[in-house]
N, C-alpha and C positions, 0 to 999 in steps of 0.2 A: 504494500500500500504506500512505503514511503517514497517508493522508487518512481512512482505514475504523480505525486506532489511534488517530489523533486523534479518531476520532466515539467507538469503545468508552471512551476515557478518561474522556469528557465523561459518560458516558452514565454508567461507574461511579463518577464525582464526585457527581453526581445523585443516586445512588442511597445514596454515602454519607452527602450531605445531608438527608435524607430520612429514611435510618436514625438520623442523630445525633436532628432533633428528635423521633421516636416515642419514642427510650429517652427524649429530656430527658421528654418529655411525662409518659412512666409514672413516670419518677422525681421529678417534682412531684407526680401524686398520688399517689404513697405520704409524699411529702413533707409533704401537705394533709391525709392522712387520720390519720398519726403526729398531727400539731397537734391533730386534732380528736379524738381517741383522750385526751389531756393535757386535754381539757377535762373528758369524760366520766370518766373516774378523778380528777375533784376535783386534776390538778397543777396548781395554776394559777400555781405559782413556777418551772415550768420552761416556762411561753407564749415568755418573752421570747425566748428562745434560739432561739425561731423566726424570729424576725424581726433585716433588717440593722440597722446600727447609725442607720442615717439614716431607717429605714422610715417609715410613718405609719400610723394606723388614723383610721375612722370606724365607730365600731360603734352601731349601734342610735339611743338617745337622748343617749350620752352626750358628744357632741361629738369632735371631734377631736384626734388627739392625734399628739406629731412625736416621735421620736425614740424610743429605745430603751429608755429611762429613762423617760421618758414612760408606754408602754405597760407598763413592768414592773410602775408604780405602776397604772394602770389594774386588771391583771388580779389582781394581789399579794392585795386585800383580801379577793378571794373564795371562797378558801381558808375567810376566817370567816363568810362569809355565804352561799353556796350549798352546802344541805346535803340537800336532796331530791335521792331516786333518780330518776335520766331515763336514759333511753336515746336516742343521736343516731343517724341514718343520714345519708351525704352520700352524693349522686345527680349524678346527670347531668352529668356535668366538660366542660365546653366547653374546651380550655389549646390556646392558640396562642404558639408558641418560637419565640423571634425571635432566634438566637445566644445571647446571656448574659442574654436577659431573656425574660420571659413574663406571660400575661396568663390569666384564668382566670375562668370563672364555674358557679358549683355552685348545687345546690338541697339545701336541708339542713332535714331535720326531729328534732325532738324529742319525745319522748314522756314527757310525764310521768308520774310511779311516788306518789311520797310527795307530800300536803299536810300545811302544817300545818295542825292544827283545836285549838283549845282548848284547849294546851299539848298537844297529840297530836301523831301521824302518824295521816292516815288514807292508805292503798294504794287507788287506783283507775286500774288500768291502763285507759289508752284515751287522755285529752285531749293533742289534741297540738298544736304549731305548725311554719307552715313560712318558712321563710327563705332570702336568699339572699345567697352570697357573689360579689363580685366584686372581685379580685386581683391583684395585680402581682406578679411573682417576679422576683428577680436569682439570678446564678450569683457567689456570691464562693469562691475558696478552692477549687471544685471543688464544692461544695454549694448548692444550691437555699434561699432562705431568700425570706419575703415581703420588700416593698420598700414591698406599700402593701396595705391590708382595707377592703374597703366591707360591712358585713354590717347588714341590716335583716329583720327578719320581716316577713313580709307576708300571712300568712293563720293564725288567722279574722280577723284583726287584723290591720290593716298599721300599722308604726310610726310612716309618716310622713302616717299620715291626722290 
């Protein structure tokens, strides 16, 4: 009899293994989609707060950068200089939980709304780009926060062509 309690044990250990990483999972990406929502509404003084204190990014062209401080200067100036309407969708979340850490990779597009033209705005819905993130997440404090950002676009234009 002990032996069919010790297999059900196993078996709902398992299963609460299993159910811990799907929730961490859903709650990195609403964790990844809140971040990206903060870009789309122009907050870019509130990025930092996404990321741990030791994190790191590699975004696009701009090199890398460590720490938290770091990226807060990174994102901080763009408050005055991204001022055109876009719209972003993030797709296809690959996230694998590994206890207190995770790994993630998204495909993310943008759609641009506003140019400038000649001290104007002109509106031309359509031209878009796409990109992709790949991610390291920790669990500090009970909350999900990046640890590490690889983001490059790569279509029509790849960045690192």
């Amino acid at each position: 009899m002990s032996t069919r309690r010790e297999a059900l044990l196993e078996r709902l250990a398992v299963v609460e293994l299993r159910a811990r990483a799907l929730a961490d999972a859903e709650e990195i990406k609403a964790f990844h989609r809140d971040y990206v929502r903060g870009l789309a509404d122009r907050r870019f003084g509130d990025i930092a707060a996404h990321f741990a204190d030791d994190a790191w990014i590699d975004m696009r062209t701009h090199g890398r950068k460590e720490g938290r401080a770091a990226i807060e200067e990174h994102f901080a100036p763009m408050a005055d200089l991204v001022a055109e309407g876009s719209g972003y969708v993030l797709s296809s979340p690959v996230i694998r939980v590994h206890g207190d850490t995770a790994t993630g990779e998204w495909t993310w597009h943008r759609f641009l709304c506003d140019f400038p033209v000649m001290g104007a705005r002109l509106r031309a819905p359509g031209p878009w780009m796409e990109g992709r993130y790949r991610c390291e997440y920790v669990r500090r404090d009970g909350r999900w926060l990046f640890s590490g950002m690889w983001f490059r676009v790569v279509l029509p234009d790849d960045d690192d062509a």
